[in-house]
mmCIF file of the C-alpha atoms, coordinates in Angstrom:
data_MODEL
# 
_entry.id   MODEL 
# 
loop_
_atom_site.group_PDB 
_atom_site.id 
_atom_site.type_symbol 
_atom_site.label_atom_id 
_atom_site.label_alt_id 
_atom_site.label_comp_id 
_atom_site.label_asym_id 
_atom_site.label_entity_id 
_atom_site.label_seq_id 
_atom_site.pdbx_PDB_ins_code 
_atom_site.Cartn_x 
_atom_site.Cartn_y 
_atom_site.Cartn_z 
_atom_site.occupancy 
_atom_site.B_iso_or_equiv 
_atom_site.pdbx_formal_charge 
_atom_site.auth_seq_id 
_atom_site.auth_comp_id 
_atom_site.auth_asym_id 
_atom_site.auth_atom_id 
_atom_site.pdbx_PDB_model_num 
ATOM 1  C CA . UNK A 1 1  ? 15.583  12.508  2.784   1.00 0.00 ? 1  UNK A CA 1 
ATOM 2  C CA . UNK A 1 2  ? 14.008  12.015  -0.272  1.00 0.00 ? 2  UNK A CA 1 
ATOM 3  C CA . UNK A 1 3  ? 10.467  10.615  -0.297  1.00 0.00 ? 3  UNK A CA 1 
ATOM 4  C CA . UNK A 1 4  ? 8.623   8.920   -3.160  1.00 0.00 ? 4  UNK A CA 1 
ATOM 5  C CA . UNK A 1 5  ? 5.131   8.994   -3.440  1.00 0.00 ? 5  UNK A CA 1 
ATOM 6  C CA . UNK A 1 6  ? 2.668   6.623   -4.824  1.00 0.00 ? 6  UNK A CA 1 
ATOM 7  C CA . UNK A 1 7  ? -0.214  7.837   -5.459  1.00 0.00 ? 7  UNK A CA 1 
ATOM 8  C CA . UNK A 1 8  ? -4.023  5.466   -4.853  1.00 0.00 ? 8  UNK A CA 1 
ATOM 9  C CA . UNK A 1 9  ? -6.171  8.028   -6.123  1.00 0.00 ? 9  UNK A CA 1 
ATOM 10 C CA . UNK A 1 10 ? -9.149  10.004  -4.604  1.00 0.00 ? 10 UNK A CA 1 
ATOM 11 C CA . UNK A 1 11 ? -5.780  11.315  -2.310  1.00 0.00 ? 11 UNK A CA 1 
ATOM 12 C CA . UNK A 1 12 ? -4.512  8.251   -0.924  1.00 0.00 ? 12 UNK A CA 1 
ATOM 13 C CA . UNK A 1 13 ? -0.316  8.135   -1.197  1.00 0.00 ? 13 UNK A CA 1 
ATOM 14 C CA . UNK A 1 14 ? 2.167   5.923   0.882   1.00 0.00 ? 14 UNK A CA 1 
ATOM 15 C CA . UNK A 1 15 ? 5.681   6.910   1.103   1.00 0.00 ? 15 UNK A CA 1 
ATOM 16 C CA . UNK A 1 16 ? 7.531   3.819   -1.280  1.00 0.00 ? 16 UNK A CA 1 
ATOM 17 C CA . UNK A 1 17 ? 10.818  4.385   0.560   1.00 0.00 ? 17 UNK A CA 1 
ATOM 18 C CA . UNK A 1 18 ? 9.347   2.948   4.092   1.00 0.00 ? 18 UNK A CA 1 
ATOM 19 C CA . UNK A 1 19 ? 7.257   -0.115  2.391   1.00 0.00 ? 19 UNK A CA 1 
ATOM 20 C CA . UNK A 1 20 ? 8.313   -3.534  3.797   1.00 0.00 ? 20 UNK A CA 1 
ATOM 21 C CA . UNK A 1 21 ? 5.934   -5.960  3.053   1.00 0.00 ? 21 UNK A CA 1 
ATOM 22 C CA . UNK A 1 22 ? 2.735   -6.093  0.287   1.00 0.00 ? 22 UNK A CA 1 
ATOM 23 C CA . UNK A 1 23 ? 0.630   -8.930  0.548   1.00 0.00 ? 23 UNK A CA 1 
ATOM 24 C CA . UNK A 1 24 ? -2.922  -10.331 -0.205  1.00 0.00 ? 24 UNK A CA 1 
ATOM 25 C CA . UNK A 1 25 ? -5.310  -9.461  2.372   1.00 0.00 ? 25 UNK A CA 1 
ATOM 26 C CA . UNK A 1 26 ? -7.258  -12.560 2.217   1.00 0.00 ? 26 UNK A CA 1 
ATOM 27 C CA . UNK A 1 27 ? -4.180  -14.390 3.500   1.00 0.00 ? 27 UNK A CA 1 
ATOM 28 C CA . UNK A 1 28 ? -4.530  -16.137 7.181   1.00 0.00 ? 28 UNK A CA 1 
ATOM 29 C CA . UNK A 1 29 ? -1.616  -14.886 8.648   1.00 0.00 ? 29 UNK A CA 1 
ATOM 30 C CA . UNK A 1 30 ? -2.576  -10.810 7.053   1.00 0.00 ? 30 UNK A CA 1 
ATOM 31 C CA . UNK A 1 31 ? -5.941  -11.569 8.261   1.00 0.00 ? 31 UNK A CA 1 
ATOM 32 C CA . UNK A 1 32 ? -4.470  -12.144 11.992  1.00 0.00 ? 32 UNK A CA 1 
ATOM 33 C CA . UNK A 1 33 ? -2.292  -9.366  11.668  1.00 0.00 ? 33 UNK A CA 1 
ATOM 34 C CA . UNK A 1 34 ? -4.917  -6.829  10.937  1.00 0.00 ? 34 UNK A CA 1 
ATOM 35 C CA . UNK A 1 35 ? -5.934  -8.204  13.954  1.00 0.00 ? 35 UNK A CA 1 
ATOM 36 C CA . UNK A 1 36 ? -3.393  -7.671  16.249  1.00 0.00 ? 36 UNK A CA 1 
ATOM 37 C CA . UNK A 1 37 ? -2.648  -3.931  14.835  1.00 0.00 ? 37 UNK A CA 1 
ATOM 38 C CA . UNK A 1 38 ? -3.932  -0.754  17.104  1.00 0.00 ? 38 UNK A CA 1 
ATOM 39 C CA . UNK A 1 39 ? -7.000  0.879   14.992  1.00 0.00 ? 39 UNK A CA 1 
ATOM 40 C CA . UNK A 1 40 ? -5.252  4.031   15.063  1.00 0.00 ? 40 UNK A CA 1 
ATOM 41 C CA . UNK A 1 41 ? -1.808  2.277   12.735  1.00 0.00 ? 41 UNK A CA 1 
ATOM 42 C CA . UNK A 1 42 ? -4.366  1.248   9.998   1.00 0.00 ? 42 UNK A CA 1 
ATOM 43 C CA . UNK A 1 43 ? -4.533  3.335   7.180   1.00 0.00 ? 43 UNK A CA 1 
ATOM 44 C CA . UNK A 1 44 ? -8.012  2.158   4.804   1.00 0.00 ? 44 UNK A CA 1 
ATOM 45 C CA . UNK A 1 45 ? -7.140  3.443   1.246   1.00 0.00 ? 45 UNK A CA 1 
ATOM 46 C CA . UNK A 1 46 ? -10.005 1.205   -0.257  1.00 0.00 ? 46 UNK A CA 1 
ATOM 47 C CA . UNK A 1 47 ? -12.581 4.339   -0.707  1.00 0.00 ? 47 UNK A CA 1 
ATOM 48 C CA . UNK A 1 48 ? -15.290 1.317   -0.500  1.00 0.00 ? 48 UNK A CA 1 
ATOM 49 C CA . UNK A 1 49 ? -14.113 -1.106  -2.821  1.00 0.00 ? 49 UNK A CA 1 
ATOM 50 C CA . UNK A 1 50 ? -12.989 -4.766  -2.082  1.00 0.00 ? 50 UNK A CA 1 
ATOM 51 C CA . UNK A 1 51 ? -9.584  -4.554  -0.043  1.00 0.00 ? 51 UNK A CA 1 
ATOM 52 C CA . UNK A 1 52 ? -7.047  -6.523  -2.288  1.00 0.00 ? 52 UNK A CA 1 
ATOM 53 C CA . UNK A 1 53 ? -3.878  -5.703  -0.910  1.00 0.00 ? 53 UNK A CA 1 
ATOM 54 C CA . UNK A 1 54 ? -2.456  -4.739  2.678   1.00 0.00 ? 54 UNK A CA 1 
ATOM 55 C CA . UNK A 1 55 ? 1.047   -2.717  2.737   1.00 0.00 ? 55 UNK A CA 1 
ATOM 56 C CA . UNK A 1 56 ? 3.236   -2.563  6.279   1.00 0.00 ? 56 UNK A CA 1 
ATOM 57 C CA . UNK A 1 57 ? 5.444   -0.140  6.842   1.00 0.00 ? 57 UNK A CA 1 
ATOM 58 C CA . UNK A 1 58 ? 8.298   0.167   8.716   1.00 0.00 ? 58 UNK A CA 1 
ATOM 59 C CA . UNK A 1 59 ? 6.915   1.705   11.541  1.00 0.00 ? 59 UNK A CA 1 
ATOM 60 C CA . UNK A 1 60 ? 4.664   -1.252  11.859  1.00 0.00 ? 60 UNK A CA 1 
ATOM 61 C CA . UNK A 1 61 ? 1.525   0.881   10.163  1.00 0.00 ? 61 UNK A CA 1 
ATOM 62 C CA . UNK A 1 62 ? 0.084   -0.984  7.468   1.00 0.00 ? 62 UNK A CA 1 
ATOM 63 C CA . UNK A 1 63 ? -2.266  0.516   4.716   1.00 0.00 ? 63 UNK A CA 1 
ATOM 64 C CA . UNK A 1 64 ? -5.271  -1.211  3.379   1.00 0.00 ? 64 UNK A CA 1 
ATOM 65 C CA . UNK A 1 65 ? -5.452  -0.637  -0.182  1.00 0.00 ? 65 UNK A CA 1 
ATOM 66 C CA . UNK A 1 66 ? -8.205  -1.762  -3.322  1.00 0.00 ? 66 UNK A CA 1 
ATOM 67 C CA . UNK A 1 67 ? -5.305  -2.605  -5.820  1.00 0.00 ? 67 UNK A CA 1 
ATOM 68 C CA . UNK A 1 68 ? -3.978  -6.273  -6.350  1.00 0.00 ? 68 UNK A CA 1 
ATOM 69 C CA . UNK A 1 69 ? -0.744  -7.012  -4.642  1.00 0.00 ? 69 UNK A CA 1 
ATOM 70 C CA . UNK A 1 70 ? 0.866   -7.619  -8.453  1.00 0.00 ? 70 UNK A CA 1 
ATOM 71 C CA . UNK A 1 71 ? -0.119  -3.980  -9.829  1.00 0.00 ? 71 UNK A CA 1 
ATOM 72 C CA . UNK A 1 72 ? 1.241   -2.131  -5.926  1.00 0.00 ? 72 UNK A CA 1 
ATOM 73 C CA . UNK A 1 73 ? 4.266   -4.237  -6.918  1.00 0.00 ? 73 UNK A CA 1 
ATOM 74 C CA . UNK A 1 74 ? 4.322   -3.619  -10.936 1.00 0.00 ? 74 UNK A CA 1 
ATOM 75 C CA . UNK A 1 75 ? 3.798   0.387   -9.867  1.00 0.00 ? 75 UNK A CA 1 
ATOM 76 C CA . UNK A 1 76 ? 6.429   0.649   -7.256  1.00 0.00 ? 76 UNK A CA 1 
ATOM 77 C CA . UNK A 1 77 ? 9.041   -0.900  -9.439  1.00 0.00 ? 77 UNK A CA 1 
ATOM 78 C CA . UNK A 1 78 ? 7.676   1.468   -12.611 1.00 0.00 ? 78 UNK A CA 1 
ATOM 79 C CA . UNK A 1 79 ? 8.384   4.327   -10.106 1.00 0.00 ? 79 UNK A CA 1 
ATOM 80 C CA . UNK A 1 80 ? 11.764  3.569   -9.130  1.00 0.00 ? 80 UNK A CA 1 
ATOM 81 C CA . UNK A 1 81 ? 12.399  2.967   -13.202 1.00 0.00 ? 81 UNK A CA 1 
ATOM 82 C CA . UNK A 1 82 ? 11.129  5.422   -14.938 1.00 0.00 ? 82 UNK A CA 1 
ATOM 83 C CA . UNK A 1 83 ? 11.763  8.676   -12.974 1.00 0.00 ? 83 UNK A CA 1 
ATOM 84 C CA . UNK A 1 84 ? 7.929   8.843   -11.989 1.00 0.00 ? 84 UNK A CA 1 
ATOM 85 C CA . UNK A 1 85 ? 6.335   8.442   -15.175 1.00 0.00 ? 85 UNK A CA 1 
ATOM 86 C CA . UNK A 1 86 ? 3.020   7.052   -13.712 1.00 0.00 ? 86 UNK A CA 1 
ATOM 87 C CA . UNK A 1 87 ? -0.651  8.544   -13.549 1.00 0.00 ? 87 UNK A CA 1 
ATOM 88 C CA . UNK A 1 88 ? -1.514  9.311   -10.111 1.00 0.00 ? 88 UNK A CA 1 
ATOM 89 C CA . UNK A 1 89 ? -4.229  6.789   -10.360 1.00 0.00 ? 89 UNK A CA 1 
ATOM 90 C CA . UNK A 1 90 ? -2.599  4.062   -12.517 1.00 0.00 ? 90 UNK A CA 1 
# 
């Protein structure tokens, strides 16, 4: 299996290939997700800043991440184009 990375800086990475949703985390419906999610499936990528963006997995994990849901979505598609061109941090 090949797995692409995407990299949130300070070390933060989620595995692109198993990404089913990204959406704004000040939506109602996120919000009540978050909610509903076991502690232990939520992954905080936010290193203290603002969370803009929550990511669900597959598995049903979601990560909580400080990036807009437009740039997680502009650097996942870069990734997949460009052979993995990107800065870690981008």
């Amino acid at each position: 299996m090949n797995m692409d990375m995407l990299l949130f800086g300070r070390g933060g990475a989620i595995n692109t290939d198993r990404v089913v949703l990204i959406a704004n985390a000040r939506s109602s419906p996120i919000k009540r997700l978050i909610k509903t999610i076991n502690s232990e499936r939520i992954f905080d990528l936010t290193y203290g800043s603002p969370c803009e963006t929550v990511i669900l997995f597959e598995n049903g994990c979601i990560a909580l991440v400080h990036r807009t849901p437009g740039e997680v979505v502009r650097a996942l598609t870069r990734a997949s184009e460009t052979d993995h061109d990107i800065p870690p941090w981008w």
